[in-house]
mmCIF file of the N, C-alpha and C atoms, coordinates in Angstrom:
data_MODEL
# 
_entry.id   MODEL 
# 
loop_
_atom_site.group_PDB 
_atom_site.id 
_atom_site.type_symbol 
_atom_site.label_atom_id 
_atom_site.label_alt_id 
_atom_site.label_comp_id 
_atom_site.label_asym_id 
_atom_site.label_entity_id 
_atom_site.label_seq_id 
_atom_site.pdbx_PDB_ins_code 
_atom_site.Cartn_x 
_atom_site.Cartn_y 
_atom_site.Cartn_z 
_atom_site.occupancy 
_atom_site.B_iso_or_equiv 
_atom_site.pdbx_formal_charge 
_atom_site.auth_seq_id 
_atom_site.auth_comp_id 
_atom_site.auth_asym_id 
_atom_site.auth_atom_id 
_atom_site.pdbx_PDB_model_num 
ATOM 1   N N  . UNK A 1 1  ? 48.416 21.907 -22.915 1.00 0.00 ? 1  UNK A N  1 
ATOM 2   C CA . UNK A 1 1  ? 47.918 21.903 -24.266 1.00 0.00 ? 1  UNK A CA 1 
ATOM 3   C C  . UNK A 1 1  ? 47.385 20.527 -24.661 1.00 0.00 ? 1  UNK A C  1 
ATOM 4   N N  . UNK A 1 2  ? 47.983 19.392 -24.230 1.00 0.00 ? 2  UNK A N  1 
ATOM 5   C CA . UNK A 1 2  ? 47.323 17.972 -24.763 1.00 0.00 ? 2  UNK A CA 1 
ATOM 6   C C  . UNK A 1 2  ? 45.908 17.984 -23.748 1.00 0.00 ? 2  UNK A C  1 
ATOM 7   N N  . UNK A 1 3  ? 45.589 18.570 -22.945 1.00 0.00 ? 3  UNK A N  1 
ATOM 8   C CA . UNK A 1 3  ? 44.321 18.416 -22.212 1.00 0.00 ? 3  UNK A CA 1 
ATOM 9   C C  . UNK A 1 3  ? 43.238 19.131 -23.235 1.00 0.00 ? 3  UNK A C  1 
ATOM 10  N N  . UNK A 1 4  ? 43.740 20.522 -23.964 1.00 0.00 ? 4  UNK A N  1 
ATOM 11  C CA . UNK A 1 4  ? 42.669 21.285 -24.615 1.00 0.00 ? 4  UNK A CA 1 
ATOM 12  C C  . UNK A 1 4  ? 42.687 19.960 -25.988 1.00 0.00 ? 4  UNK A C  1 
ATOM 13  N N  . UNK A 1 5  ? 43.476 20.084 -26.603 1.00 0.00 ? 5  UNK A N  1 
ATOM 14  C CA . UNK A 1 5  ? 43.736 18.733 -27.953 1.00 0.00 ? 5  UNK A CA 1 
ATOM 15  C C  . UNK A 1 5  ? 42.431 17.666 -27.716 1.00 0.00 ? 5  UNK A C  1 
ATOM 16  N N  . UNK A 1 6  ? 43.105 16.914 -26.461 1.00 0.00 ? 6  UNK A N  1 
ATOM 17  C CA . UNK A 1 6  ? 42.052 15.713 -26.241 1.00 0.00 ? 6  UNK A CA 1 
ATOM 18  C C  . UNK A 1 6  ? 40.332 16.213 -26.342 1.00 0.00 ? 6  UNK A C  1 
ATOM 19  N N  . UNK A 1 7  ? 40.001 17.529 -25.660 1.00 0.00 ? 7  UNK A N  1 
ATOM 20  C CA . UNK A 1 7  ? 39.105 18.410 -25.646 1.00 0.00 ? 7  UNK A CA 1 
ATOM 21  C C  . UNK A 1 7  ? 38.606 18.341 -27.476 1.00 0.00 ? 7  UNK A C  1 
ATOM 22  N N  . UNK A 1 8  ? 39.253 18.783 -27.800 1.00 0.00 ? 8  UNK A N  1 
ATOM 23  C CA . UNK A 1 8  ? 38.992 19.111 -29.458 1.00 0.00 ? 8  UNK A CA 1 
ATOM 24  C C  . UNK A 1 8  ? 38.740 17.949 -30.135 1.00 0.00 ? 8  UNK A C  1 
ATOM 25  N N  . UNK A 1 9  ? 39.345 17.136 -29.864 1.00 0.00 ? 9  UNK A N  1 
ATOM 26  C CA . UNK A 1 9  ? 38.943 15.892 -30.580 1.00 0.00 ? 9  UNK A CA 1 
ATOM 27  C C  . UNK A 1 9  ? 38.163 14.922 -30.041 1.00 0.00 ? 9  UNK A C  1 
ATOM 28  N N  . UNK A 1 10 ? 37.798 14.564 -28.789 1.00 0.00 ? 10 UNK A N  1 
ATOM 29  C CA . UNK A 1 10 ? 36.745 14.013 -28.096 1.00 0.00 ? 10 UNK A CA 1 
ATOM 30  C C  . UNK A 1 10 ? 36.037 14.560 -27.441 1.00 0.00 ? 10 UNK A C  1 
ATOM 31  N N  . UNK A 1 11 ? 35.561 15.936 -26.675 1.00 0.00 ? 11 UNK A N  1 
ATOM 32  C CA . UNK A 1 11 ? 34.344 15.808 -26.310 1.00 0.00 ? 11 UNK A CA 1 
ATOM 33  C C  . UNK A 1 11 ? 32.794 15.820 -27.211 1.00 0.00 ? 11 UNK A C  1 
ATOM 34  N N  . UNK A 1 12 ? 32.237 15.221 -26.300 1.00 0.00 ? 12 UNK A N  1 
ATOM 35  C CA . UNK A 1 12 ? 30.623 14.888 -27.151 1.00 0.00 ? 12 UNK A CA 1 
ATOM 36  C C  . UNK A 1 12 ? 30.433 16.401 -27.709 1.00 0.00 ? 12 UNK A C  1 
ATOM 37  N N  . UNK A 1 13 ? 30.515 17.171 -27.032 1.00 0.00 ? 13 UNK A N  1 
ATOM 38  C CA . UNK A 1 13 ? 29.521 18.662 -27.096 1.00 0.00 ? 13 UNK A CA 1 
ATOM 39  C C  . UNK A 1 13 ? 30.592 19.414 -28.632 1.00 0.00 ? 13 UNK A C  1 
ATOM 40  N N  . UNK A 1 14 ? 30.318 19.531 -29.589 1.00 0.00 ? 14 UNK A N  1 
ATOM 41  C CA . UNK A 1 14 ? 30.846 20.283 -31.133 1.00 0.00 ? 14 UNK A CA 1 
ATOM 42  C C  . UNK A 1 14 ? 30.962 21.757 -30.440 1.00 0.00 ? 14 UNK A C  1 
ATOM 43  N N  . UNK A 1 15 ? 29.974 21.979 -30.057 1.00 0.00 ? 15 UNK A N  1 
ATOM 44  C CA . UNK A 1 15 ? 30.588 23.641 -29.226 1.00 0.00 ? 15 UNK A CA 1 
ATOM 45  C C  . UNK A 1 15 ? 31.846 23.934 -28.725 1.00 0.00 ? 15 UNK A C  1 
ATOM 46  N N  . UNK A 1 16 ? 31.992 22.613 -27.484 1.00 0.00 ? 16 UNK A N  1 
ATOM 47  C CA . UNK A 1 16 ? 32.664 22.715 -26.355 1.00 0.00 ? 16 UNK A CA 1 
ATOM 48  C C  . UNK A 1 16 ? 34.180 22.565 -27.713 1.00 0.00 ? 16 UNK A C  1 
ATOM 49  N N  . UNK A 1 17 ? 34.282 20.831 -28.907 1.00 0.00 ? 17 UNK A N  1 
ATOM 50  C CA . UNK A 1 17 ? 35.323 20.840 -28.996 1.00 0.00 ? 17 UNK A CA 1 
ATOM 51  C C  . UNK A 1 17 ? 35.764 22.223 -29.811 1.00 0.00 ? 17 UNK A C  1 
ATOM 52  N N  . UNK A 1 18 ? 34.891 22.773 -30.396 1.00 0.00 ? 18 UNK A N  1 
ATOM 53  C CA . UNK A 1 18 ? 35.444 24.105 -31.458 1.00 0.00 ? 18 UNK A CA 1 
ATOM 54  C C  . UNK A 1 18 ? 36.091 25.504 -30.699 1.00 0.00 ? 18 UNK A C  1 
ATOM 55  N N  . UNK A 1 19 ? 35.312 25.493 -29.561 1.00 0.00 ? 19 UNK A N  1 
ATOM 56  C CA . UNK A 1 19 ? 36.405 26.181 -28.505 1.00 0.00 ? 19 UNK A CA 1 
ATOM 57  C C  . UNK A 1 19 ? 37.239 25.986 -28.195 1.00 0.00 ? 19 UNK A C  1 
ATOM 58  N N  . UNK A 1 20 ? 37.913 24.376 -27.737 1.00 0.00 ? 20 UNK A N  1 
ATOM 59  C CA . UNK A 1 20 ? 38.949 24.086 -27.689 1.00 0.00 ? 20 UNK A CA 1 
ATOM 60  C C  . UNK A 1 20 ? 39.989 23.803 -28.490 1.00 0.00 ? 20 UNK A C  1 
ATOM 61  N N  . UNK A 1 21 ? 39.662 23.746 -29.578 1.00 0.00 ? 21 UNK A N  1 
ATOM 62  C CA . UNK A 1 21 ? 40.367 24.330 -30.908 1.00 0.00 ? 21 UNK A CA 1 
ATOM 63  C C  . UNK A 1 21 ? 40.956 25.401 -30.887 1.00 0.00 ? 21 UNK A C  1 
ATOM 64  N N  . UNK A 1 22 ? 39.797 26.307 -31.150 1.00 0.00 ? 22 UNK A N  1 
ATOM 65  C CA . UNK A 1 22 ? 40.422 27.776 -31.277 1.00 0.00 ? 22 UNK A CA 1 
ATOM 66  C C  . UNK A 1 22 ? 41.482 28.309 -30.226 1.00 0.00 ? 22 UNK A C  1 
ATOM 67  N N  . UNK A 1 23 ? 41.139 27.604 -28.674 1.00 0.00 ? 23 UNK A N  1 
ATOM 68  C CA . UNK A 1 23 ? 41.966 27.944 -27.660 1.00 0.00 ? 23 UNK A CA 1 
ATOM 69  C C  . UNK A 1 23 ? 43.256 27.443 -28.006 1.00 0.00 ? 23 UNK A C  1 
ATOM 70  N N  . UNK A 1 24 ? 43.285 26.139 -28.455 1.00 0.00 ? 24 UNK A N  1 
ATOM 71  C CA . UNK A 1 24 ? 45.108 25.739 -28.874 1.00 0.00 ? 24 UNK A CA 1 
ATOM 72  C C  . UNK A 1 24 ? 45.556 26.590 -29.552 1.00 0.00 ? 24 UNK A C  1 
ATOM 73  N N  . UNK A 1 25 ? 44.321 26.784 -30.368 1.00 0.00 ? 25 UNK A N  1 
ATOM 74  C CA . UNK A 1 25 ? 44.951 27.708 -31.933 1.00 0.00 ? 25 UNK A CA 1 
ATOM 75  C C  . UNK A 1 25 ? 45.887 28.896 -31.937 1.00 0.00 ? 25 UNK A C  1 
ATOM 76  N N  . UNK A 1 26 ? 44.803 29.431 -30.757 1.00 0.00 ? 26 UNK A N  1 
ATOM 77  C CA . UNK A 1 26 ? 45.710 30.477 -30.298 1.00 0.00 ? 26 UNK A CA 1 
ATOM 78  C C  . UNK A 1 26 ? 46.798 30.942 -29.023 1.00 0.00 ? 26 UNK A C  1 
ATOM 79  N N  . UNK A 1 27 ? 47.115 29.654 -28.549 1.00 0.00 ? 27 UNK A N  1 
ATOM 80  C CA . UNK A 1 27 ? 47.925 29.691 -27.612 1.00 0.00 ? 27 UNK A CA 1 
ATOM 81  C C  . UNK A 1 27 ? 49.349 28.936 -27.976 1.00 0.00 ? 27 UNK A C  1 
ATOM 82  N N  . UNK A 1 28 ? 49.272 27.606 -29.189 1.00 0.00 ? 28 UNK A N  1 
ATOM 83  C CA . UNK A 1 28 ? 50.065 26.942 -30.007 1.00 0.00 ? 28 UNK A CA 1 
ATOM 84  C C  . UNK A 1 28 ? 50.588 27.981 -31.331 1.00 0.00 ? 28 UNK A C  1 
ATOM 85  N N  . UNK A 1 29 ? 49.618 28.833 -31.457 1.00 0.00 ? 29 UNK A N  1 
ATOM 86  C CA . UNK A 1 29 ? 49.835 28.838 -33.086 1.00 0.00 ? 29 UNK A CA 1 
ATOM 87  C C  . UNK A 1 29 ? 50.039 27.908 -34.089 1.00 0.00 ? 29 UNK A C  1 
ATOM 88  N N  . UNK A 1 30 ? 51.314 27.802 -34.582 1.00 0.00 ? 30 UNK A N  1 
ATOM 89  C CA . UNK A 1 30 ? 51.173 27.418 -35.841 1.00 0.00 ? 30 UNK A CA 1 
ATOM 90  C C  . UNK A 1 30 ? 51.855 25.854 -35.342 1.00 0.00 ? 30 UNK A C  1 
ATOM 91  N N  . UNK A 1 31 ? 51.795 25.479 -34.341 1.00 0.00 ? 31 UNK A N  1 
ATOM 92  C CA . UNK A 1 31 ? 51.810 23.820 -33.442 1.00 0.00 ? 31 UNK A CA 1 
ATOM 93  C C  . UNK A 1 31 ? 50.705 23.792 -33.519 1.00 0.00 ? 31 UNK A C  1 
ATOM 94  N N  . UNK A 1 32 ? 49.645 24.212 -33.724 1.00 0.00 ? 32 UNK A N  1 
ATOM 95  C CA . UNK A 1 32 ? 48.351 23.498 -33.686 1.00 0.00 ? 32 UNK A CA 1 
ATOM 96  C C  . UNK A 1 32 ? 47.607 23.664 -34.533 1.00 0.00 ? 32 UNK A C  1 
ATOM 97  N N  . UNK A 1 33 ? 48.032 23.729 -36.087 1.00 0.00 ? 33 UNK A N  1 
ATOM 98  C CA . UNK A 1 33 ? 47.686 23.527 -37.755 1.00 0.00 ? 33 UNK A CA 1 
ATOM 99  C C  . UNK A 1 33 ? 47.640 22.354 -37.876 1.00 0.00 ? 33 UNK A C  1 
ATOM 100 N N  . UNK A 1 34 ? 48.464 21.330 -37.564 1.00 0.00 ? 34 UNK A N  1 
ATOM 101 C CA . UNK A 1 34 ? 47.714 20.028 -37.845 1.00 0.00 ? 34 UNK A CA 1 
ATOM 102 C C  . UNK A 1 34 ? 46.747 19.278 -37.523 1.00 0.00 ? 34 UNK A C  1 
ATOM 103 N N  . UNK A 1 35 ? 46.237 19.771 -36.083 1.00 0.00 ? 35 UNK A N  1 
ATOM 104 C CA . UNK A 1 35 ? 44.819 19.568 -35.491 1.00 0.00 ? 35 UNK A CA 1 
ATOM 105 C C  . UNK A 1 35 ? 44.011 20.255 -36.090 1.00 0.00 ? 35 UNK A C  1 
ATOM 106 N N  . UNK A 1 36 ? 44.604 21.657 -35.957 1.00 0.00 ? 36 UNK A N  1 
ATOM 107 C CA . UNK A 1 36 ? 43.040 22.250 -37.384 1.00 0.00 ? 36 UNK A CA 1 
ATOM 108 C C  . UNK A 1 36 ? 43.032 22.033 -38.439 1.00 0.00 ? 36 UNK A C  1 
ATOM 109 N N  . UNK A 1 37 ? 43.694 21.012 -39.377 1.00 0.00 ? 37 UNK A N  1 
ATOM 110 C CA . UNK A 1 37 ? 43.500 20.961 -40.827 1.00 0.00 ? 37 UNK A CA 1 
ATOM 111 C C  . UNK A 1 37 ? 42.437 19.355 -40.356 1.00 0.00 ? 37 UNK A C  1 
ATOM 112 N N  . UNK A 1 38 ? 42.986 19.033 -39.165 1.00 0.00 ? 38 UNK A N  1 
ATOM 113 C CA . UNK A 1 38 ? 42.055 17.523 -39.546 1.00 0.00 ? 38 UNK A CA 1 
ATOM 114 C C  . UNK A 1 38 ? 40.961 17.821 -38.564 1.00 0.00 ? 38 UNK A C  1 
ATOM 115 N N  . UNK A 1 39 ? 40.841 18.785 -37.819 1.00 0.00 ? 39 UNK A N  1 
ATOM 116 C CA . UNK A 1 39 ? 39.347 19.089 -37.190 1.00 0.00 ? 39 UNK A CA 1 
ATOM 117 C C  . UNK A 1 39 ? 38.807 19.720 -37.935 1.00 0.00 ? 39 UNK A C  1 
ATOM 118 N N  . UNK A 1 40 ? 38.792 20.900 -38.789 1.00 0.00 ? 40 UNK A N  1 
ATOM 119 C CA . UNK A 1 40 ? 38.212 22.113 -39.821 1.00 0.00 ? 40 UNK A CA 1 
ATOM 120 C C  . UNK A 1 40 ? 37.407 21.277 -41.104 1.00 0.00 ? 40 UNK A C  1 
ATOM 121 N N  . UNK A 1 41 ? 38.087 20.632 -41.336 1.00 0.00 ? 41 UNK A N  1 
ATOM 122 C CA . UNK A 1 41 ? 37.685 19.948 -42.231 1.00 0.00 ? 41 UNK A CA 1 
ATOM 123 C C  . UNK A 1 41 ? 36.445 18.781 -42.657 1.00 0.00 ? 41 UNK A C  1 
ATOM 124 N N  . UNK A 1 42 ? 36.058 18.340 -42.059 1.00 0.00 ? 42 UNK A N  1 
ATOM 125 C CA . UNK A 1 42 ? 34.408 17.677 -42.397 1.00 0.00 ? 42 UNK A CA 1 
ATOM 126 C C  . UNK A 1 42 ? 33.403 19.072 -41.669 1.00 0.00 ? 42 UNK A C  1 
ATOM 127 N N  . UNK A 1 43 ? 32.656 18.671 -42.390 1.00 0.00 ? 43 UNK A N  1 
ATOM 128 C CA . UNK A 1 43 ? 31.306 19.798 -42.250 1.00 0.00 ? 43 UNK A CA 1 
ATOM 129 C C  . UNK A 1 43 ? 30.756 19.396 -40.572 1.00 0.00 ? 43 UNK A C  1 
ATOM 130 N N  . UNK A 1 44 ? 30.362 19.869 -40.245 1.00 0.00 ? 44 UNK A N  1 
ATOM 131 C CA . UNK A 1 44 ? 29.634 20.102 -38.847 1.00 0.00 ? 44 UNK A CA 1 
ATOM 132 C C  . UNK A 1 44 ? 28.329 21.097 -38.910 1.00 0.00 ? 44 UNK A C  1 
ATOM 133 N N  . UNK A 1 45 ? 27.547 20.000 -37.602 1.00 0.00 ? 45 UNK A N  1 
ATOM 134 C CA . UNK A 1 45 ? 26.484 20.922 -37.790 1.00 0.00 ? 45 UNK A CA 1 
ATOM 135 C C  . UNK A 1 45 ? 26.505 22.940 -37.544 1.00 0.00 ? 45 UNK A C  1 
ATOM 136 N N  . UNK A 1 46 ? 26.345 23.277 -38.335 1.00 0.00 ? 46 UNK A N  1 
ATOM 137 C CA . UNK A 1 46 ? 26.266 25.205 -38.027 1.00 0.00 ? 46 UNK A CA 1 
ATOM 138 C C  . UNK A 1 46 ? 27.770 25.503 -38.135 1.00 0.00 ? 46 UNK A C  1 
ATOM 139 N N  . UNK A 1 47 ? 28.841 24.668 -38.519 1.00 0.00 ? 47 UNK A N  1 
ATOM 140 C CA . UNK A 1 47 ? 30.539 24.767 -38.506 1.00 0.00 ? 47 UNK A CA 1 
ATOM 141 C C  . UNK A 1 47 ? 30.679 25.078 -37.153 1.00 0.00 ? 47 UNK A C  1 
ATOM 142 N N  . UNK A 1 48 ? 30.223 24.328 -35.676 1.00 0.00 ? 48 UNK A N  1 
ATOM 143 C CA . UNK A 1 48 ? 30.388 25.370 -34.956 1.00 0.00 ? 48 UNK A CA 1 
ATOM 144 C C  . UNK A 1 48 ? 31.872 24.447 -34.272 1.00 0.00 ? 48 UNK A C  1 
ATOM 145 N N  . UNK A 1 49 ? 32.410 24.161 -35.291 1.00 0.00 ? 49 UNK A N  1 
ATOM 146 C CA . UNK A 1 49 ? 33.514 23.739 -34.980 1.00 0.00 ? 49 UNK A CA 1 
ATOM 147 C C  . UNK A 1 49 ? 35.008 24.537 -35.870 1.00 0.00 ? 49 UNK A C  1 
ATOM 148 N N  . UNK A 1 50 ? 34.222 24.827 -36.850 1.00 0.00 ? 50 UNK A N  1 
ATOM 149 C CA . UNK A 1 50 ? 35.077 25.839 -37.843 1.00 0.00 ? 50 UNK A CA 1 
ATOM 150 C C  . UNK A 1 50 ? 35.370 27.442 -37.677 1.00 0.00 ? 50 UNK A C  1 
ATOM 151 N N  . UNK A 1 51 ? 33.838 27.510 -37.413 1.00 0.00 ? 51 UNK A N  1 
ATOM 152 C CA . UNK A 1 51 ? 33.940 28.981 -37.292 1.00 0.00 ? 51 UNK A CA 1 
ATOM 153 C C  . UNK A 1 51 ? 34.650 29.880 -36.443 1.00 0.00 ? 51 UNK A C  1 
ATOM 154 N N  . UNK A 1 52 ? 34.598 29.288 -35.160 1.00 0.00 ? 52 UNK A N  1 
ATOM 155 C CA . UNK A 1 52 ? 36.123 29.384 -33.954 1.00 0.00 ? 52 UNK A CA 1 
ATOM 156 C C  . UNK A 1 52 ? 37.041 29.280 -34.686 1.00 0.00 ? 52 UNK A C  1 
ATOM 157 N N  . UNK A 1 53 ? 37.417 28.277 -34.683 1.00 0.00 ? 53 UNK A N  1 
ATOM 158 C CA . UNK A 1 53 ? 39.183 28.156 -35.456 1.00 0.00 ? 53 UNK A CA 1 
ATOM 159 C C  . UNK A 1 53 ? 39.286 29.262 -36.517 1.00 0.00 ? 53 UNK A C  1 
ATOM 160 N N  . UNK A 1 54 ? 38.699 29.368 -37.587 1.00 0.00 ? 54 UNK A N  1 
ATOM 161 C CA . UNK A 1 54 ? 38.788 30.306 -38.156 1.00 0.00 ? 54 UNK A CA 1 
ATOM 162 C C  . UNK A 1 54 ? 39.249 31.728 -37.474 1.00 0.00 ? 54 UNK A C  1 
ATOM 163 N N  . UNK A 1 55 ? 38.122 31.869 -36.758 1.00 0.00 ? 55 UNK A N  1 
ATOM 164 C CA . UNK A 1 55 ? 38.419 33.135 -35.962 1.00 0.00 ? 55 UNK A CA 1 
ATOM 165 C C  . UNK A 1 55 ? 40.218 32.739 -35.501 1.00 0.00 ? 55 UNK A C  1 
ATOM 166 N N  . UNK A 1 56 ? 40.053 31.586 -34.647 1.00 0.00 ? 56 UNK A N  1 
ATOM 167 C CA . UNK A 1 56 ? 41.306 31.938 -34.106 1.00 0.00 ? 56 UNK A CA 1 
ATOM 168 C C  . UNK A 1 56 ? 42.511 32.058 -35.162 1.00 0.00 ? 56 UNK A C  1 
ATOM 169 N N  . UNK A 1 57 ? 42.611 31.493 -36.487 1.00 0.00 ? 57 UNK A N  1 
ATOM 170 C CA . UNK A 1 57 ? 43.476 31.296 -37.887 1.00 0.00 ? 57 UNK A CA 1 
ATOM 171 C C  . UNK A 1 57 ? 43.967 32.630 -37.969 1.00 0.00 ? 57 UNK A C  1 
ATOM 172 N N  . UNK A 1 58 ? 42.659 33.481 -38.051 1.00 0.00 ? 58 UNK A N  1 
ATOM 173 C CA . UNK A 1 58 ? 42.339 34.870 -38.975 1.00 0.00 ? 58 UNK A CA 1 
ATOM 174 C C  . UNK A 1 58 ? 43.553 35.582 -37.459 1.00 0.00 ? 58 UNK A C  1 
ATOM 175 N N  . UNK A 1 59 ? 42.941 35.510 -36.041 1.00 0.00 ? 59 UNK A N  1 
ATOM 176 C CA . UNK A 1 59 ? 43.511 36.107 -35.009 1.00 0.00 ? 59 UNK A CA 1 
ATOM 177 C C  . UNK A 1 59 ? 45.414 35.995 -34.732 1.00 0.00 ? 59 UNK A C  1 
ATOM 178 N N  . UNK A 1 60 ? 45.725 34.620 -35.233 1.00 0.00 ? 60 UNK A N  1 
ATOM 179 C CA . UNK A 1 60 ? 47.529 34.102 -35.372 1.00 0.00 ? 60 UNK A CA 1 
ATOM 180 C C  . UNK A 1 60 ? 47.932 34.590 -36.454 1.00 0.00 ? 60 UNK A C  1 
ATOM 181 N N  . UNK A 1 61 ? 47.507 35.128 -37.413 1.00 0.00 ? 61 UNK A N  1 
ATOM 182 C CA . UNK A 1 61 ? 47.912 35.407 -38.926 1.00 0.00 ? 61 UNK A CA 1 
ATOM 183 C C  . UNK A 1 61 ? 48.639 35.135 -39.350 1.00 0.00 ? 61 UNK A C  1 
ATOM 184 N N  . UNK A 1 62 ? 49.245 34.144 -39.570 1.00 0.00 ? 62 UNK A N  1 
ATOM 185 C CA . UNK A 1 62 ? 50.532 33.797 -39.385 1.00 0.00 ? 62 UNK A CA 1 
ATOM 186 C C  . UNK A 1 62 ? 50.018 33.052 -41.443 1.00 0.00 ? 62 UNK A C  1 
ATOM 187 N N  . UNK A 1 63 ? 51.465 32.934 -42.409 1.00 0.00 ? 63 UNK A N  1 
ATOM 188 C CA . UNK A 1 63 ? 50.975 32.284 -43.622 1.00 0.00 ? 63 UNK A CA 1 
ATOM 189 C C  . UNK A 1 63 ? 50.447 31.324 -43.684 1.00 0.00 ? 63 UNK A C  1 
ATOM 190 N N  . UNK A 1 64 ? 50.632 29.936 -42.855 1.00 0.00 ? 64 UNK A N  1 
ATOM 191 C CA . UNK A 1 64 ? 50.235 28.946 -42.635 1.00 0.00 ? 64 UNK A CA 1 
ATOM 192 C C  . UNK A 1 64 ? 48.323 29.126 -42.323 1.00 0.00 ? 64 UNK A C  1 
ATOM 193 N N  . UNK A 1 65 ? 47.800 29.508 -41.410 1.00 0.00 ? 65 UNK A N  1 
ATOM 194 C CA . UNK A 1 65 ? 47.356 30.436 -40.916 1.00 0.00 ? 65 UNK A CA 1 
ATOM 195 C C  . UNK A 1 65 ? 46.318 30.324 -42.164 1.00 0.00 ? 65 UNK A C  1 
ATOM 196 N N  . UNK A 1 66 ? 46.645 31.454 -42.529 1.00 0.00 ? 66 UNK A N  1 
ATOM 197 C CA . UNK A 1 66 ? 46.079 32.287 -43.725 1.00 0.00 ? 66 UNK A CA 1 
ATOM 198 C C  . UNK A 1 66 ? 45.677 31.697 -44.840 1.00 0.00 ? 66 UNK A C  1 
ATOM 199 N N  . UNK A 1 67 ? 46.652 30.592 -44.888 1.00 0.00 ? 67 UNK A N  1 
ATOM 200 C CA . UNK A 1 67 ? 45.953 29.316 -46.303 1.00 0.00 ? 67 UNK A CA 1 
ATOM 201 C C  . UNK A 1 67 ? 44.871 28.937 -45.947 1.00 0.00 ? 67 UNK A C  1 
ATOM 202 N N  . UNK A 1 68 ? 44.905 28.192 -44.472 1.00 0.00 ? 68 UNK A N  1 
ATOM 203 C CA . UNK A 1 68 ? 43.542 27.422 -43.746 1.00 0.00 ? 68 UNK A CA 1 
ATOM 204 C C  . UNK A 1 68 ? 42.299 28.289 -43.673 1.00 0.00 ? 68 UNK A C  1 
ATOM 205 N N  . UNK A 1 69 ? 42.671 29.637 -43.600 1.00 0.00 ? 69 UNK A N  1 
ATOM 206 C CA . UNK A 1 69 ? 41.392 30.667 -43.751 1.00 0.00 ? 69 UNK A CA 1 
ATOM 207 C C  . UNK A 1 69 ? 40.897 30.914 -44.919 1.00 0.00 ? 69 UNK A C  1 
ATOM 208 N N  . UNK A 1 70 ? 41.813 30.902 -46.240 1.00 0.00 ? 70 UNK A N  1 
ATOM 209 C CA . UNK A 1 70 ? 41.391 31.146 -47.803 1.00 0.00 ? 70 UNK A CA 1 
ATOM 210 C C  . UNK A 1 70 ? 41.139 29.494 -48.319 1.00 0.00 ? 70 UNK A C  1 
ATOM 211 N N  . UNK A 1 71 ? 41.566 28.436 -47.256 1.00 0.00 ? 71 UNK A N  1 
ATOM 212 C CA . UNK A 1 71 ? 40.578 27.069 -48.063 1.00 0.00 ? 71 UNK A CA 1 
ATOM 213 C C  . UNK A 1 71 ? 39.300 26.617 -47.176 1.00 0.00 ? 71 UNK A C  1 
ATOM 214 N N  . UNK A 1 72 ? 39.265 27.003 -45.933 1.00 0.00 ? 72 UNK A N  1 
ATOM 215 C CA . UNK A 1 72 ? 37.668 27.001 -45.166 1.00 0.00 ? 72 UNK A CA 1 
ATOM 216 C C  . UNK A 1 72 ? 37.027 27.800 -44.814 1.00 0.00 ? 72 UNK A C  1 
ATOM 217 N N  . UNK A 1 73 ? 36.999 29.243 -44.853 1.00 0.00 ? 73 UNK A N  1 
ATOM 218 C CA . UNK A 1 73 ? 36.423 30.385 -44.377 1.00 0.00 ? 73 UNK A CA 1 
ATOM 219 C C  . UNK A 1 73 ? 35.092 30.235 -45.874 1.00 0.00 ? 73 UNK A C  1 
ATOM 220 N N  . UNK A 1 74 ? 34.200 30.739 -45.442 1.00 0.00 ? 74 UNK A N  1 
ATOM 221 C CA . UNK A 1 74 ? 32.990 30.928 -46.402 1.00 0.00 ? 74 UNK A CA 1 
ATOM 222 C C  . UNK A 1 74 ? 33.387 32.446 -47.410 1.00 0.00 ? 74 UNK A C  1 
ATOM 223 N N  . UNK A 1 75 ? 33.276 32.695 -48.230 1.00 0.00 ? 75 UNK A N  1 
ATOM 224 C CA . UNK A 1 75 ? 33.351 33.854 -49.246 1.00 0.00 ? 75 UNK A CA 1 
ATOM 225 C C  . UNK A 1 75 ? 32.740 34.689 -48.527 1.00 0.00 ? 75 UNK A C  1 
ATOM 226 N N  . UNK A 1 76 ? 32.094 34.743 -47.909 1.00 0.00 ? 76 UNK A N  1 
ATOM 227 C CA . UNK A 1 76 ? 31.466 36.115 -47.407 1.00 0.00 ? 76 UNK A CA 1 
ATOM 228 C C  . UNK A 1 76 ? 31.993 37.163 -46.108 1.00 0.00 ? 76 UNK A C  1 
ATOM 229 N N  . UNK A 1 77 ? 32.997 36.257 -45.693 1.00 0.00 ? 77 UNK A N  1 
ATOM 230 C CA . UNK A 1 77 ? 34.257 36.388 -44.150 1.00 0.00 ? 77 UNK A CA 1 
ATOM 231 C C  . UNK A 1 77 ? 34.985 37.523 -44.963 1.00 0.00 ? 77 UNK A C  1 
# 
């Protein structure tokens, strides 16, 4: 799991880290809310760093979870 982490927070490619997000997301669960509250959070180009995690948020459902999806998910999700 610290190999996908390092992934999420340093590689160059926003694709590559938002996959590796979502992959902690959903293999940590709710151990890996504090990486997604401080990765989710600044805007990115196309969210394509959000929109994964999200998915993976929405996929753990967990309450914790579920806040991070009702304070970054777009109204239209």
């Amino acid at each position: 799991m610290v190999r996908l982490r390092n992934v999420a927070r340093l590689d160059p490619s926003l694709i590559v880290r938002g996959a590796a997000l979502a992959s902690d997301i959903l293999l940590e669960k709710d151990a890996a809310l504090p990486l997604a509250r401080q990765l989710i959070a600044p805007e990115t180009w196309r969210s394509v760093i959000r929109k994964p995690a999200i998915a993976a948020l929405q996929a753990i459902d967990t309450p914790e979870a579920r806040k991070l999806v009702q304070q970054y998910a777009p109204a239209s999700q």
